[in-house]
C-alpha positions in Angstrom: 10.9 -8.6 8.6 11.3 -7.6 5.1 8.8 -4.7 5.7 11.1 -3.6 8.3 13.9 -3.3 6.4 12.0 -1.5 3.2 10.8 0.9 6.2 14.0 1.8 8.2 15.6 2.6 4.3 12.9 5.2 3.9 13.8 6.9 7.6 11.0 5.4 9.5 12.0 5.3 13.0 9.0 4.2 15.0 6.3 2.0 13.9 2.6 2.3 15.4 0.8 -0.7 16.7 -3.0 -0.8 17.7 -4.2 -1.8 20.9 -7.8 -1.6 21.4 -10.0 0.0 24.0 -13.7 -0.2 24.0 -14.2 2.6 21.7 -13.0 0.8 19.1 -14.1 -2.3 20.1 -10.9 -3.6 20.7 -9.2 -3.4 17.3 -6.4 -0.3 18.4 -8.4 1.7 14.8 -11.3 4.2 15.3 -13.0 4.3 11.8 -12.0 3.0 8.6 -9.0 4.1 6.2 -9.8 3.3 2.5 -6.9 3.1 0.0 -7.2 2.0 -3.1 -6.1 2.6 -6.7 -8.1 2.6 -9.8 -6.8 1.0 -13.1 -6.9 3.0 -16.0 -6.6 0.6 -19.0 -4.7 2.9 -21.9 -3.2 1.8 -24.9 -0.1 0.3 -23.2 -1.5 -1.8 -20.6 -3.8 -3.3 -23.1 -1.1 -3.8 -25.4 0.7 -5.5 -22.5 -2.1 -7.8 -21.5 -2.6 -8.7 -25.1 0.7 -10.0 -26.2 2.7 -10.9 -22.8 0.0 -11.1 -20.1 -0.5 -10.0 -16.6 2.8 -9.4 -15.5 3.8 -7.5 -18.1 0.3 -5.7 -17.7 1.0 -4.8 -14.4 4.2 -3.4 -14.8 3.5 -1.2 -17.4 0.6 0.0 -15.4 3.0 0.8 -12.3 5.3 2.3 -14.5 2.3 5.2 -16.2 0.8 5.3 -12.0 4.2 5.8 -10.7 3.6 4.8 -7.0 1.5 6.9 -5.3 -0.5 3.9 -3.1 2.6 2.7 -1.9 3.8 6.8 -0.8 -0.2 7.4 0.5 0.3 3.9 2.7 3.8 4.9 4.3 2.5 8.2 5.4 -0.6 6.3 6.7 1.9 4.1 8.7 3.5 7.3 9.5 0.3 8.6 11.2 -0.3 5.5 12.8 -3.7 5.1 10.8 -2.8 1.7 9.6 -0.3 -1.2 11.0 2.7 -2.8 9.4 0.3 -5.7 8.4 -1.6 -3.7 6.2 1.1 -1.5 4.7 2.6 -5.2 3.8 -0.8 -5.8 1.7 0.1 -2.3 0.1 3.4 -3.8 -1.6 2.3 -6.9 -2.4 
């Protein structure tokens, strides 16, 4: 529900589901859709991991990345190339 909500605020107005066929053997996706980020550890994540730890890590990481997975997955979802299910995973 909460991906819902966090979806309708952005302007989504229909949401794709798969339903399978035999040429996908019955998983509703043809192919695979690989999205992923890669950490670059600067100055200021290190920094963060050092002296207050992971979460702190992590934020300062989002903050230099900005959130350009998150924006890649909603127009994935968009295109109906991935389900609500694995947009969820996106935001974590």
């Amino acid at each position: 529900a909460g991906g819902r909500r966090f979806l309708a605020a952005r302007g989504f107005e229909k949401l794709f589901r798969p339903v399978g066929c035999p040429a996908c053997r019955g998983t509703g996706f043809l192919g695979v859709e690989w999205l992923f980020e890669c950490v670059v550890f600067t100055p200021e994540i290190k920094e963060a991991l050092r002296s207050r730890g992971l979460p702190e890590a992590k934020a300062a990481g989002e903050a230099l990345a900005g959130s350009a997975i998150r924006l890649r997955g909603e127009e994935l979802l968009r295109e109906g190339r991935i389900d609500l299910k694995e947009f969820d995973l996106l935001r974590g």
